[in-house]
C-alpha positions, 0 to 999 in steps of 0.5 A: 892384280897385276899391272901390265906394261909394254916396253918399246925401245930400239935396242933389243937388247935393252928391251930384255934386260928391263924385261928381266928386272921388272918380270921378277916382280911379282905384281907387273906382268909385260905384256909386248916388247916393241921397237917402232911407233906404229907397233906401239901404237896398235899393241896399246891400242889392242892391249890398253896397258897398264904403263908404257916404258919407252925410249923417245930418242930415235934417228928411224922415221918410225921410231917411238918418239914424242909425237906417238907419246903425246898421240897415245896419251891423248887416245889413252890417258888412263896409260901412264909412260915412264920415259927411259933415255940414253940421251935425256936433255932439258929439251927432251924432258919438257917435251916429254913431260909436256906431252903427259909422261908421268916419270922420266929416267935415265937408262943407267938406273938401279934395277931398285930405283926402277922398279921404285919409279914404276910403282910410285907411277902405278899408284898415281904419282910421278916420278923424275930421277934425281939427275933429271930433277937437277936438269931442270932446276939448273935450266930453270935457274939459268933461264935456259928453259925452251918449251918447244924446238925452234922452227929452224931445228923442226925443218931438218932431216932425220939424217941432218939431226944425226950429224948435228947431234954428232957435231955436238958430241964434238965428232970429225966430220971424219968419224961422222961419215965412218959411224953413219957409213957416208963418204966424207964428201956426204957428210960435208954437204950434210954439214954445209945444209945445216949451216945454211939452214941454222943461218950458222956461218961456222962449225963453232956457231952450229957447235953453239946452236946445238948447245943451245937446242939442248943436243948436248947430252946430260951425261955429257954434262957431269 
């Protein structure tokens, strides 16, 4: 019997290098390959997978994010999800675990380890990346574990998330409005509403607050 799984990602071309690694084998079968939440939605609602291979990160207001994972977990939780992220940090990993991820990967993972992960899922166990296990061991000894985002982190705008994730990056206020198409001035009022909002009275305060929210990235951290 073949195991059937949806892949949702934004990136295309993501979406067909994982489908070309796991169509080689001979028990999985995918069934859709989807970029926003709604589509994933409606295609598991319709198509009752087997597994949902996902990317949670996203700046598009319909991308596929922790609350639609959570959302069709609840609906069906007899669907395991194997998280795929660019942009793992111990903020995303509890949340996604939380929300009932049964694996959770970096993207830049062996095609063998991949395939590992999906079947350790398929047969009822979880599975987390050696790099994730040491996210969260190194959280959990440091005491930086945040089960949920602050209240402050909830009220920004998906744009306003874009340039903070920026600012933790340690990206100019130049290159910031060049990579999001903005003029200076747009991204410099971007930058003062998040100040006032975070209460920060300064760029190394929202740099601190960033870090603090676990904005900085895991492969930022090696």
């Amino acid at each position: 019997m073949k195991h059937s799984i949806i892949l949702a990602d934004e990136n295309k071309f993501f979406l067909e290098g994982i489908a070309s690694v796991l169509s080689s084998v001979k028990d999985i079968e995918i069934l859709e390959r989807v970029r926003y939440g709604s589509e994933l939605e409606n295609t598991v609602y319709a198509r009752n997978p087997s597994m949902i291979i996902a990317d949670p990160v996203t700046e598009h207001p319909d991308g596929v994010n922790v609350a639609v994972i959570q959302k069709i977990k609840q609906e069906q939780p007899e669907t395991k999800i194997l998280i795929l992220s660019m942009s793992l940090n111990l903020r995303l990993v509890l949340e996604v675990l939380t929300a009932g991820a049964e694996g959770c990967t970096p993207k830049a993972v062996e095609p063998e380890e991949l395939v590992f992960a999906v079947h350790t899922i398929l047969s009822g166990g979880m599975y987390l990346n050696s790099k994730v296990i040491r996210l969260l061991v190194d959280g959990y000894i440091k005491k930086r574990c945040v089960p949920t985002a602050s209240e402050h982190l909830k009220e920004l705008s998906v744009r306003e998330r874009q340039v903070l994730r920026m600012i933790s990056e340690s990206k100019s206020m130049r290159e910031i409005a060049e990579e999001l198409c903005i003029s200076r001035s747009t991204a410099d009022t971007h930058r003062a509403n998040l100040m006032h909002k975070l209460g920060c009275e300064n760029l190394n305060k929202l740099l601190r607050f960033a870090i603090s929210e676990g904005l900085i990235n895991l492969e930022d951290r090696q």
